[in-house]
N, C-alpha and C positions, 0 to 999 in steps of 0.2 A: 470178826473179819475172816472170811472165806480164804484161805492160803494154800499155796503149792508149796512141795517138799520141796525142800534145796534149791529154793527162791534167791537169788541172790541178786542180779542184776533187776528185775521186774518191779521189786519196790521203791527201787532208786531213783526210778523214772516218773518226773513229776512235772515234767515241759516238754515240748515238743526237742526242745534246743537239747534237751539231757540226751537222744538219744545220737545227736549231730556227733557227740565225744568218745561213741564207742568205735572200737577196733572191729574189721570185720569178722573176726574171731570173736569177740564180745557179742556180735549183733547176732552172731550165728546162734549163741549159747543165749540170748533174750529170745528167741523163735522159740527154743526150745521148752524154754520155761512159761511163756503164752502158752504155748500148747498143750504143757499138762495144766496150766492154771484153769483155762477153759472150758479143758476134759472131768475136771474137778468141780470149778464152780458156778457151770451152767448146768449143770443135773442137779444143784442142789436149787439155784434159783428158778430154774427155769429159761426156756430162750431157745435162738436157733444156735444150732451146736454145728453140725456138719458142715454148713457154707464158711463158719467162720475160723476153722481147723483149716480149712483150704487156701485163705486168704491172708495167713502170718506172715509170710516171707514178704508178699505186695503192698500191704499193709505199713510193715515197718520202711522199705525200701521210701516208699511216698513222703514219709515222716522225716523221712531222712534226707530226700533230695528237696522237697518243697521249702518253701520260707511261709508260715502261716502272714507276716504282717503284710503280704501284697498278693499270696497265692492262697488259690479256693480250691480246692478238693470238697466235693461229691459225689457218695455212694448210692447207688442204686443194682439193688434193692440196698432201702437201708438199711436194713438187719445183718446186712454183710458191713458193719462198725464196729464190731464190739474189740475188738486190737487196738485199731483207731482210736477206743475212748479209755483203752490201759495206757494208749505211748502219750495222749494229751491230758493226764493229769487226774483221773480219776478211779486208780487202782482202789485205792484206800476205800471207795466206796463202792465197792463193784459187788458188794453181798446185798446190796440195796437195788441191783438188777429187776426191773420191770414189778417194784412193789410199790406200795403206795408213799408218796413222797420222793422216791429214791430217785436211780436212772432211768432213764428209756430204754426202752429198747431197738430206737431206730435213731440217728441223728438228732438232736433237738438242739437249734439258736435258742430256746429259753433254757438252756442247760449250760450249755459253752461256747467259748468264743470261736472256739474248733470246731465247733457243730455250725456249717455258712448254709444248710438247706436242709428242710423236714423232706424224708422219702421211704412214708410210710406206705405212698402207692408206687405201682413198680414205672420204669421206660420213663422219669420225669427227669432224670441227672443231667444227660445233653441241651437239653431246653435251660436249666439252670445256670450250666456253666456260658453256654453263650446269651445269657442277660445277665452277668456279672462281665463278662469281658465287653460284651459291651457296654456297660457301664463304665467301666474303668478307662476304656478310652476317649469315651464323653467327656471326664472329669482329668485325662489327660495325664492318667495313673498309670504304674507295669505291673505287671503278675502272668501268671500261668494257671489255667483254669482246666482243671480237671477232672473226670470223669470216669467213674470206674463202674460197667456195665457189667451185668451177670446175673448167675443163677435163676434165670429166666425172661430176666429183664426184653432179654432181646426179640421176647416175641411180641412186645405190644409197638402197636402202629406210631406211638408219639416219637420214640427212636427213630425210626427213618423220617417224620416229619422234620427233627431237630438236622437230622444230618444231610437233608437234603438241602435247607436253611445254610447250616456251618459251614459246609462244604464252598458256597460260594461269597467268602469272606477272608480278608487275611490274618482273621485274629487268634492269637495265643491259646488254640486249644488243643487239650492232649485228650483221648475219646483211649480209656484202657479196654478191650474185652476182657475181663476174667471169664474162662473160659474154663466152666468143671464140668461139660458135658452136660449138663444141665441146661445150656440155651441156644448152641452150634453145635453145627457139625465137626465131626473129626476131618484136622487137613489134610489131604493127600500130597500126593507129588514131592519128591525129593528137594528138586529146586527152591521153595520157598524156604524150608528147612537151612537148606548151605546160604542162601542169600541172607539171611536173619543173623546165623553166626558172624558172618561175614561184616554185617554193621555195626552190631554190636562189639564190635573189638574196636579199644580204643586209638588205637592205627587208624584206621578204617574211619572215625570218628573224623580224628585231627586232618587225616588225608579229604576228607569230603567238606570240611572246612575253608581248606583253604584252595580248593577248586571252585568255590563259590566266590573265593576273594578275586580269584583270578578271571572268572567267568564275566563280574562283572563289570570289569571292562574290555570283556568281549563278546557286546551282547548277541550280531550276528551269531557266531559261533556257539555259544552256547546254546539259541532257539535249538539250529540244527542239532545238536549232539543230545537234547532233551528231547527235540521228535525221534531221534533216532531211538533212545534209550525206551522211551514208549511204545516203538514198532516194537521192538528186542523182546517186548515184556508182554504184548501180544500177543506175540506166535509163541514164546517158551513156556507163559509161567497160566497156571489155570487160576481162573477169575470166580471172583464170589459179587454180590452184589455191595456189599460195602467197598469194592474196590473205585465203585462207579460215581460214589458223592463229594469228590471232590478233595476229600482228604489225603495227605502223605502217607502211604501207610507204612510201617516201619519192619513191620515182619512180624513175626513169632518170635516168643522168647520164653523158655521156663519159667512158671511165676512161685514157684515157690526155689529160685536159686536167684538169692543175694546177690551174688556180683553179675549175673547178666541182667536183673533188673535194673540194679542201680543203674550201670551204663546205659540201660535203655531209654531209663526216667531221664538221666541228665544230657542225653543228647536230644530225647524228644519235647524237654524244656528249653533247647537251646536253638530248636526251628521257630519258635515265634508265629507260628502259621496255623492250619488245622491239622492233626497230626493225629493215626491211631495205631494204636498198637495193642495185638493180639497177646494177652498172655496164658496160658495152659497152667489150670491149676487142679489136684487134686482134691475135691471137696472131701470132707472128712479126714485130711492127711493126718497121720499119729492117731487114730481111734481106730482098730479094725473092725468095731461094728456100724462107723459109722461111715468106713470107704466101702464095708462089702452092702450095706443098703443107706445110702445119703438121703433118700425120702424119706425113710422110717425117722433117722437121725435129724434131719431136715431143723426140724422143732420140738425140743424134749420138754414135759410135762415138768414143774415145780416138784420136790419131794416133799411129799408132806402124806401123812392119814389118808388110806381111800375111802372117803367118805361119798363119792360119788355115786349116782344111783347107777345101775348095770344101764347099757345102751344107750342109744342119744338119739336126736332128733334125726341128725343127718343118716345115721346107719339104719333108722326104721326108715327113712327116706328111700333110701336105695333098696333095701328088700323091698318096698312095694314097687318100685319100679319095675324089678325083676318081674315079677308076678304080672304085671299089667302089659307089660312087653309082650308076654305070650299069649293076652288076650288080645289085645291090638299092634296088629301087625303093621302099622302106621307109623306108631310112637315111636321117635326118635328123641336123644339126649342129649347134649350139649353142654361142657363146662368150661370154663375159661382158667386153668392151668390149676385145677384142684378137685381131681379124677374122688383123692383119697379125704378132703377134708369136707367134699359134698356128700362121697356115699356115692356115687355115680359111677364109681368104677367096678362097681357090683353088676350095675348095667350093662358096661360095656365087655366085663369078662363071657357074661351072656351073651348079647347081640353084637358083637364089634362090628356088624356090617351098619349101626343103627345109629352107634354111638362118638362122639366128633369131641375130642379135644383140641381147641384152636389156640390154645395158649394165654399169657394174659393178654386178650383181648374182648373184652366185653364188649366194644362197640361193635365187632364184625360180626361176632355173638350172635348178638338180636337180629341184626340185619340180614345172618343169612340165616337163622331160624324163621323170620318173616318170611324168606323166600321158599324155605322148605315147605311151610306151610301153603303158598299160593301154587305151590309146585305140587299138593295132593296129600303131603304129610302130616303127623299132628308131634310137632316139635315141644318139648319142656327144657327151658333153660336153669341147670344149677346157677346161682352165682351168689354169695355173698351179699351182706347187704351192704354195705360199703363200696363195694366197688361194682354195684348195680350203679351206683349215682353215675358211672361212666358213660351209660349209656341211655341215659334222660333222653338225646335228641332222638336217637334209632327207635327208642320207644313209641316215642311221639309221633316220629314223620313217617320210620318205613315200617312199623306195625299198626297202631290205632289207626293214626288217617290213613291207610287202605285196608281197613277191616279184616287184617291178617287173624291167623287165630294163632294165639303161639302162650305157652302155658309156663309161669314164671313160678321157680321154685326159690325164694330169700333164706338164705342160710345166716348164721349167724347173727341173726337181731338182736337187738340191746345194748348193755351199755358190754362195751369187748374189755374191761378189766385189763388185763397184764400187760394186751398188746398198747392200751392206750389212747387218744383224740384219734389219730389215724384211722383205728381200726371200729370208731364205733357205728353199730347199723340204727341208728335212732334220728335216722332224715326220711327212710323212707315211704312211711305213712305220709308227711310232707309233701313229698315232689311227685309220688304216685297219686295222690288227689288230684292233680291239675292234668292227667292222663284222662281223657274220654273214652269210655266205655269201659277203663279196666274194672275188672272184680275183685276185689282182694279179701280173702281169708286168710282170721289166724285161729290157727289150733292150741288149743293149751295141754292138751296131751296128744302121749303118740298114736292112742287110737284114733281122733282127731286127724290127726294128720295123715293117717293113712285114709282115711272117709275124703277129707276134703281132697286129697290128691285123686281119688278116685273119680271123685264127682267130677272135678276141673277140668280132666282129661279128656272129659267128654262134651262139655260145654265148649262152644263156636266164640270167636272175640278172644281178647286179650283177658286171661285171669293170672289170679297171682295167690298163693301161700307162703306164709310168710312166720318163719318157728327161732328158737333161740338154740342157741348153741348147748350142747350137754343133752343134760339126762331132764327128764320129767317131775314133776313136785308131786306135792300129795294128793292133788287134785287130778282124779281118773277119771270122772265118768264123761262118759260120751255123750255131749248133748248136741253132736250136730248127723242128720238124716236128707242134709241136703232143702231143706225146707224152712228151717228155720233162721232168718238173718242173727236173731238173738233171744236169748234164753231169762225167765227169770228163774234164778233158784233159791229156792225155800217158798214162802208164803210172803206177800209182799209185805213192805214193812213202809215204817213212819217216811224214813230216809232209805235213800237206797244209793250202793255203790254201784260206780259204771267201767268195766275193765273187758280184759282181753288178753290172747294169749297167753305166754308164761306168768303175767304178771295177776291173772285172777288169782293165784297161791297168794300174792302178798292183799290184795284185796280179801280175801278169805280169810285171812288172819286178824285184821284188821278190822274188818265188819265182828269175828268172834270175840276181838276187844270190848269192843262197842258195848258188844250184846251185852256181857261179863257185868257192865253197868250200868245195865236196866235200858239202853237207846236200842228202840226197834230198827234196824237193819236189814235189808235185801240186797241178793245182787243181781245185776245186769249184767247179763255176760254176752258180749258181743261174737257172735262166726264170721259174719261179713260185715267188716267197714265200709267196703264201698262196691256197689251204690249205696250210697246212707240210705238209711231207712227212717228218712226224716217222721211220715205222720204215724206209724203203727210206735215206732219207737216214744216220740212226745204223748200218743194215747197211754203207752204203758207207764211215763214219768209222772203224769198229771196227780193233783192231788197228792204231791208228798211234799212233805216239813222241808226236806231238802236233797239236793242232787251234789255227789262228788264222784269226780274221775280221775281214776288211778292207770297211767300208762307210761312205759319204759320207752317215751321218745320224747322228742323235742314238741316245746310248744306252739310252734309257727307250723298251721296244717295238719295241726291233731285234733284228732277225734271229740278232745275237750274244749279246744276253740272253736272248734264247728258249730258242738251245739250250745256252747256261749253263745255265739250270735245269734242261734234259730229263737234261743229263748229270748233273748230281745228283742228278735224280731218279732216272734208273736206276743211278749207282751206279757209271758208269762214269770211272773216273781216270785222267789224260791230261793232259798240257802243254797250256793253254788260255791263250790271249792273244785279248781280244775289242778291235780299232783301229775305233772307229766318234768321234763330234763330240761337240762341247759343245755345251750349249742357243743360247749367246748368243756369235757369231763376229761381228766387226766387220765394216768395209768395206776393198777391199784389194784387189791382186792378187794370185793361188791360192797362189806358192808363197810370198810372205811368210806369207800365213793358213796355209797347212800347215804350216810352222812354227813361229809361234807357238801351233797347238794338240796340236803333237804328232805331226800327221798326215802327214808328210812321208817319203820312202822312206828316210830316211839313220836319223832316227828310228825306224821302224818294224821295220826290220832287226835296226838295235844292241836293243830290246826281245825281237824274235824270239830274237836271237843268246842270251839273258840265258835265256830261260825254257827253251830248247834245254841250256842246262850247267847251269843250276838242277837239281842232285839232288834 
């Protein structure tokens, strides 16, 4: 068990309700001891470290004014939890953080009763808590439904969709900003500062209390002195657009100081209405390497052996980018709030006139890369593959159907290991097949990847490259010249393997099995999926013992279902083994999860071996 020195109050805490008994002097000295626990035991696990140093003080505050058995608290982003899953019961296993079997790394209802919504993607919290409150008033239940938005959260579009919604309803919702500089502006103006204090004092509480008891039974009177108090706020006080959806807003309040949160929580659960409140937190608080750079800090690496190979996909990403920029003075860049984890900010330290961080928002993304492009530009979007699925319709409607040409670079493919089901990119071979016209390429090494990016850049229409997070396997050579959909290599053999991208390394390995036992082995290695290369490909399968495909996605829409059907469809009969994922992989490291779904070469082989003596 992972432990902090002179731990004392932190182990004790084993219910939400343990921490309802401490003194604010005890709660003060539990902040403390979270924050070297965290400073200690997520550098050894792994995890985001910086948002969640920030978030101690608001954290326990929540835990401590909420009642879990009728009130719901959600975090977004979710990885701003990990306090959250020390004060609800799960210290004792918190060295088990984002491994296989252990915790999550973001909220999980298959984990705790504490965990009420998954928010592995960012901007979904406010949607959450108002279909819980609406629900509870369906079924004629109370609570307080809560919302804690931040560290970037607030730039994606479904936020203001949620608050434009909440906003014109009377239900029970508290909307918190954490607010580390990472997703708003700094406030100005003195005035909201002294009006903040001002409420927060619990005078000021009890007094605005019972002006409401009074008020109403005068309701003339009060219309008037509530318009008046809105001209007041008008002319005095400077406006943001959150002040405009309807919400009460409660002011600003230090979020990492216990007692003005406390009273903030428990009067802004005590309006029953939609309510939000700004809280100002320092990300990385107690780490000084992670308050003087919170990006770097952001997300710290597991400690273990660097066995990793030098470089990665994404960082040869962005040097060619660089390089290609100053041949084409068109190419523009685009990443949706991951400058550092695409490689893309190598781009824009170059061109900044070129290069567009629009935050997490993939769907404005596409859409206004489609427009750059019909506006003369030649746009590449970074984005993940995960949270490309965001943006399926923009793909669909305002690039392919007006035959935009706009150039899609998929970062992180496969199965995402630490971070989890959230984080995995293994749909989108899937849902990009039902895209018309697009072109998709995957590279299996980095030289690879700098050829296909080259080429794509230059080709008209929607394309797409599509590579795995990390560094490269043993497999170097370069078999793609822009000409070739796909490669055979070696000399054909009986049976032959059919792969792609990162994952030809484990089909390599795997055919080398084979061989090892006398079964003739080829492989097929795919550059472009799509457009399929239905008849040059079926000429190259014809006449073998048998066909197996080896690919790190889901099998609804892979490459392996595809040509399941072609072979039926023409008729042709052949030993057919299709190795591709399940929808829903945990969090974990690779080869436990290979493993468990099957995916792993010891398994794949003994299958191979099966359908090989299958008469």
């Amino acid at each position: 068990m992972i432990n902090s020195e002179n731990a004392t109050i932190l182990p004790t805490i084993r219910h939400p309700d343990d921490i309802k008994r401490l003194s604010l002097e005890e709660m003060t000295h539990l902040c403390g001891e979270i924050r070297s626990f965290l400073q200690s035991s997520v550098r050894v696990t792994g995890g985001h470290l910086a948002s969640n140093l920030g978030i101690v003080e608001l954290s326990c505050a929540l835990v401590y004014t909420l009642d879990f058995t009728c009130d719901k608290l959600v975090y977004d982003v979710g990885h701003q939890c990990y306090t959250h899953k020390l004060l609800t019961g799960r210290y004792a296993d918190f060295d088990s953080l984002r491994s296989f079997g252990g915790l999550s790394g973001f909220q999980s209802p298959n984990e705790s009763i504490f965990d009420f919504f998954q928010t592995g993607h960012a901007s979904t919290s406010i949607s959450a808590v108002i279909g819980f409150a609406r629900a509870a008033k369906l079924r004629g239940e109370k609570g307080c439904f809560v919302a804690v938005c931040g560290d970037g959260s607030l730039t994606g579009g479904m936020v203001y969709e949620a608050l434009n919604d909440g906003g014109d309803t009377d239900l029970p919702i508290v909307v918190i900003i954490n607010d580390n500089e990472m997703s708003i502006g700094k406030s100005v103006g003195v005035i909201p500062h002294k009006l903040s204090a001002l409420r927060l004092k619990k005078g000021y509480i009890r007094a605005k209390r019972r002006y409401h008891l009074v008020m109403d039974h005068l309701p003339r009177l009060s219309r008037f002195l509530n318009r008046t108090k809105e001209k007041l706020k008008d002319v005095l006080l400077p406006h943001t657009i959150l002040d405009e959806f309807g919400f009460d807003f409660l002011g600003t309040v230090d979020g990492n100081d216990l007692t003005s949160l406390i009273h903030a929580l428990q009067y802004a659960k005590a309006q029953n209405h939609p309510v939000l409140l700004h809280a100002r937190t320092i990300k990385g608080l107690g780490d000084k390497p992670s308050v003087s750079n919170p990006e770097k800090y952001h997300s710290v690496p597991r400690e273990l052996p660097d066995t990793t190979p030098s470089g990665s996909f994404s960082k040869e990403f962005g040097k060619e980018l660089v390089k290609l920029g100053a041949e084409e003075p068109s190419l523009c860049v685009i990443t949706a709030a991951m400058p550092k984890g695409t490689g893309t900010y190598l781009f824009g330290e170059s061109y900044p006139d070129r290069y567009f961080d629009v935050g997490i928002a993939e769907e404005h993304a596409v859409t206004m890369a489609g427009a750059l492009s019909m506006g003369g530009m030649n746009p590449v979007v970074a984005i993940y593959s995960t949270f490309l699925q965001r943006s399926f319709d923009q793909l669909l409607n305002d690039v392919a159907l007006q035959n935009s040409t706009l150039h899609l670079a998929i970062d992180r493919c496969g199965i995402a290991c630490d971070d989890g089901m959230t984080h995995n990119g293994i749909y989108d071979v899937g849902y990009l097949s039902l895209i018309p016209g697009l072109s998709l390429y995957a590279p299996s090494n980095f030289a690879e990847l700098r050829d296909m990016l080259r080429f794509t850049v230059k080709e008209k229409g929607l394309t797409a490259v599509r590579y795995a997070k990390g560094g490269e396997g043993e497999f170097k050579a370069n078999c793609f010249t822009g000409k070739e959909p796909f490669v055979e290599l070696g000399d054909p053999g009986d049976y032959v393997i059919l792969s792609y991208g990162i994952a030809i390394n484990k089909a390599i390995s795997v055919a080398n099995s084979l061989k090892n036992e006398g079964i003739s082995v080829s492989i097929i290695k795919l550059n472009r999926l799509f457009p399929f290369e239905t008849e040059s490909l079926l000429s190259a399968l014809s006449n073998r013992s048998g066909i197996f495909v080896i690919e790190d996605v889901v099998r609804e829409g892979s490459i392996g279902e595809k040509l399941a059907f072609l072979l039926l469809e023409r008729g042709i009969h052949t030993k057919y083994r299709a190795f591709a994922l399940p929808g829903i992989i945990p969090h974990g490291d690779l080869d436990s999860l290979e493993k468990l779904i099957g995916f792993d070469n010891s398994t794949i082989i003994h299958s191979i071996r099966e359908a090989i003596s299958h008469v």
